[in-house]
N, C-alpha and C positions, 0 to 999 in steps of 0.2 A: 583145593585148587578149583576156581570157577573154570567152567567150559562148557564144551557140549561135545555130542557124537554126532560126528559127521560122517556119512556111508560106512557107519561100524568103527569109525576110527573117534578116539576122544582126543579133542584140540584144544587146548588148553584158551580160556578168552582173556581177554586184554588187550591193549594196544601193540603190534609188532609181538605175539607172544608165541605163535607160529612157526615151529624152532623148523618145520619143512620147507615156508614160505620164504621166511626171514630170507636165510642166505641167496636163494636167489633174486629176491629184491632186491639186497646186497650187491647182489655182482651187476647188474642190468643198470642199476643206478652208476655202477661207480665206470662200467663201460659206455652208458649214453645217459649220460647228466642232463642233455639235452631235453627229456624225454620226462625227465623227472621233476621240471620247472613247476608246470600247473599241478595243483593240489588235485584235482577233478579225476586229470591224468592219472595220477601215483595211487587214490583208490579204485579206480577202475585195475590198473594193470594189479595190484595187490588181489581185487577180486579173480582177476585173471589169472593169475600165479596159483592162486591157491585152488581155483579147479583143475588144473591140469597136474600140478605135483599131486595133488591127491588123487587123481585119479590114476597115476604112473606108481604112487607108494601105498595106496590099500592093500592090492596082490599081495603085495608084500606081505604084507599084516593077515590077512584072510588067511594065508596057509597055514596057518596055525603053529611056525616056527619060526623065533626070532633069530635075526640076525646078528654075528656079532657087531658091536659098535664099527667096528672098523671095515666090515662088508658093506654095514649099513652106509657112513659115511661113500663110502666108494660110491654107492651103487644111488646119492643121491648127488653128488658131483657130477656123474655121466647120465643124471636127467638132464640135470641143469644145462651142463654141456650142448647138450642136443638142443637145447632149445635155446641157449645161446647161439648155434651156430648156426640154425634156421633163419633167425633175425639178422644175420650179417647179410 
């Protein structure tokens, strides 16, 4: 699988292949469409998304015990959250 390490973490490359980024691009597009018109926009905030999830979901990874998937999930829903709700 091509990628790279990103502050200790491996992120898989390709286009939208970003399984931390993805969803919350996901929800911000489908809550302000508006936002998502210009191409210029939607990679900037993509570049935008993906320093901040990752820098909320390292800790995570660094402690040296995985989560289960469904802690996981949770505990990347109530980033998200947060920073959907900042933007409102």
């Amino acid at each position: 699988l091509p990628g790279e390490i990103k502050n200790g973490v491996f992120t898989p490359g390709g286009a939208g292949a970003n399984p931390f980024v993805v969803p919350l691009i996901a929800s911000a597009s489908i809550k302000y469409p508006h936002m998502f018109i210009n191409h210029n926009q939607q990679v900037s905030f993509k570049a935008y998304a993906e320093k901040i999830v990752m820098k909320e979901v390292t800790p995570l990874f660094n402690k040296g015990t995985m989560p289960t998937p469904q802690q996981f999930q949770l505990t990347i829903e109530n980033i998200a959250n947060k920073y959907l709700q900042n933007a409102s």
